[in-house]
N, C-alpha and C positions, 0 to 999 in steps of 0.2 A: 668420367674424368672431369677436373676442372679446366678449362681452356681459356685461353686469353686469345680474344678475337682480335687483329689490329689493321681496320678497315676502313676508310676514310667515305666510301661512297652507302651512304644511308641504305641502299636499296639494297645492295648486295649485302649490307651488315644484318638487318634485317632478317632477308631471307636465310641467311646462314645460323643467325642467333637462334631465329624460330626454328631450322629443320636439324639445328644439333642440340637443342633440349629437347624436342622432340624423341631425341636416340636416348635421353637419359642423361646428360650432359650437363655438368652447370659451367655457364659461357657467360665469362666477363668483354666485353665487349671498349675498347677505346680507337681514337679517331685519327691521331698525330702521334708523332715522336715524342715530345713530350711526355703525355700523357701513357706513351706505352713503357719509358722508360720509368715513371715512376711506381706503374706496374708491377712490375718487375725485380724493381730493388723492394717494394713495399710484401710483396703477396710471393707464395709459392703457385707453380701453374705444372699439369702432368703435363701439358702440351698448349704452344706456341701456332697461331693459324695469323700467319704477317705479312702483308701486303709490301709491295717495294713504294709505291707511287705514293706518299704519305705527306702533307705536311709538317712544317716544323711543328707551329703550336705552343704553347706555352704563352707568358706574357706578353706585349706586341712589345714588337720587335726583337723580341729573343729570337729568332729563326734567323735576324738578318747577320749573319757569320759570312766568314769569304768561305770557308769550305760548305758546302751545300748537303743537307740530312735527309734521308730519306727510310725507307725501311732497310737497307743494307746499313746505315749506319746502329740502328735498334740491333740488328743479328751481329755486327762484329763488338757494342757495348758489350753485350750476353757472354759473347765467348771469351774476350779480351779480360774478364773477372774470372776465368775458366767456370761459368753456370754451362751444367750439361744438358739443361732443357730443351726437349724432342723441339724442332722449327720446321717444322712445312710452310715454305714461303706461295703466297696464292697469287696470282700476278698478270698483268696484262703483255707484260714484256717477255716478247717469245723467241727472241734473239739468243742465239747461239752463245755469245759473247755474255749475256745477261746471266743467261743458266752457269755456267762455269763461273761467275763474278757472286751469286747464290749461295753455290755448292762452296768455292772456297771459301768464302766468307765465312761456312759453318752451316748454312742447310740439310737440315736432314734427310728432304723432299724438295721438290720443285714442281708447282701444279701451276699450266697456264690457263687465263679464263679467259671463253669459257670453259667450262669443268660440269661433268657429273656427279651428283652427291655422292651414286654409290660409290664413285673411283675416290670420289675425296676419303669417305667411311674407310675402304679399303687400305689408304694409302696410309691413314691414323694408324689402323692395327698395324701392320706394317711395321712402321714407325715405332711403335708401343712395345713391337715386340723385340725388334734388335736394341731396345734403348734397356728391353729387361733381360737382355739375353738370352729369352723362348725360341725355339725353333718352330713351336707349335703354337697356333691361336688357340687350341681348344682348351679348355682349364681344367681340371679334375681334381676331386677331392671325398673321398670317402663317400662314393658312389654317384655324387654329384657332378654331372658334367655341365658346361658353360659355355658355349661358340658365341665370341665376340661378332663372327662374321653373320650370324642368322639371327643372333638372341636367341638361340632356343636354349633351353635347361632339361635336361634329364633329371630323374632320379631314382638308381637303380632299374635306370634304362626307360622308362615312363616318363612320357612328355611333362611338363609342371610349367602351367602359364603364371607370368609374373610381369608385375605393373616396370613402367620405364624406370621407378625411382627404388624399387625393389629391386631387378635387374642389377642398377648403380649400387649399390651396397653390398650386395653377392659378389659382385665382379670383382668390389673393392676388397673385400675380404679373401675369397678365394687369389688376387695376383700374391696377396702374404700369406701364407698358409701358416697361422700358428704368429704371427704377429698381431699384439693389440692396436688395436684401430681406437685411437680418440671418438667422443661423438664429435667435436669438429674437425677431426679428420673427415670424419664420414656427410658428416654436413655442409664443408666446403664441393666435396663429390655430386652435392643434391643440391646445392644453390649457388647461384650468380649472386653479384650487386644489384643490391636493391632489389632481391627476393627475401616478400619475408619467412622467416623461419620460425615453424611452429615448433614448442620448445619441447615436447613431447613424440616428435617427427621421428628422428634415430629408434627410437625405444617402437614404436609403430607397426617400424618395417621391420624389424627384426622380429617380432614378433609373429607378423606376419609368414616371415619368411622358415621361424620354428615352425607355424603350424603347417605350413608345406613340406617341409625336406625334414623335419624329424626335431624333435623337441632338443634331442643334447645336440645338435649340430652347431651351433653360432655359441659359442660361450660366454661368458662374460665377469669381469673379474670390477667389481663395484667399486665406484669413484673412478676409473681409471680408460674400460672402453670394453671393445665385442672383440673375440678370435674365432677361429675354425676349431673345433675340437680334436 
């Protein structure tokens, strides 16, 4: 997935940028209001990970307004243009009153820190999947299975190990079955800002991924992008 990280304390943006590319993930990463707002209106995001305790940001003294901004105001811009992008709010405020102020606001999730990776992992699929209307995490497609929860991949019932950024292109492919995929569709899925991007990368893993799971399985229709067959 691409994710938009909106995290003001270096340490914890860090640790979260490094252990969700790690999953396969490209994670754009910003600091303030501002900056997540122009995010936002500029870039498409599968998923939203946003802090409340935020700065304003922007030019100085842009932030100095009498109503006061914070990441609730980022989650009610979002919803208030009706964008239906998945929000797991990450947050230090663990007041009753807080979570309910979250949730109405348009959160789709409320995680207080600190948090567990896996619970956060978990809470994305989650997320992922009432946003695509699955009942089921698991993916399937013409013998090919895909558990977002383990990573692991069958094929025709036989394990098939595959790298984090092969994984990210399977995954992407298999949630549209029979939908073409851009290669920057699938290249915003495998890179953040200010990763560079090798221009032969999409073509790679796919590649890759025929000579695992079967030659006619990923198709592809020239100039245009890869489908499921």
């Amino acid at each position: 997935m691409r994710l938009l990280l909106v995290e003001d304390d270096r340490m914890i943006g860090d640790t979260l940028r490094a252990a969700l590319r790690a999953e396969g993930h490209a994670v754009d990463w910003v600091r303030d209001v501002a900056a997540a707002r122009a995010a936002l209106a500029a870039e498409h995001f599968d998923l939203v990970l946003l802090d409340l305790g935020l700065p304003p940001g922007g030019p100085a003294g842009a932030g100095a307004t009498a109503t006061p901004v914070d990441g609730l105001t980022v989650l009610r811009d979002l919803r208030a243009r009706r964008d239906t992008t998945p929000v797991i709010v990450l947050t230090a405020r663990d007041a009753s009153g807080d979570r309910v102020a979250g949730l109405d606001a348009g959160a789709d999730d409320y995680l207080v820190k600190p948090f567990d990776l896996d619970e956060l992992y978990a809470r994305m699929r989650a997320v992922m999947r009432r946003h695509g209307g699955q009942a089921h995490s698991v993916l399937a497609h013409a013998g090919v299975t895909l558990d977002p929860a383990t990573r692991q991949v069958t094929h025709h019932g036989q394990p098939v190990l595959l790298s984090a950024r092969e994984f990210a292109v399977l995954e992407a492919l298999m949630q549209r079955p029979g939908a073409v995929l851009s290669r920057a569709q699938l290249e915003d899925r495998l890179y953040g800002w200010g990763e560079a991007v090798e221009s032969n990368a999409v073509s790679v893993y796919v590649h890759q991924l025929r000579r695992k799971l079967g030659a006619d399985f990923i198709g592809s229709m020239r100039g245009v992008g890869y489908f499921l067959t």
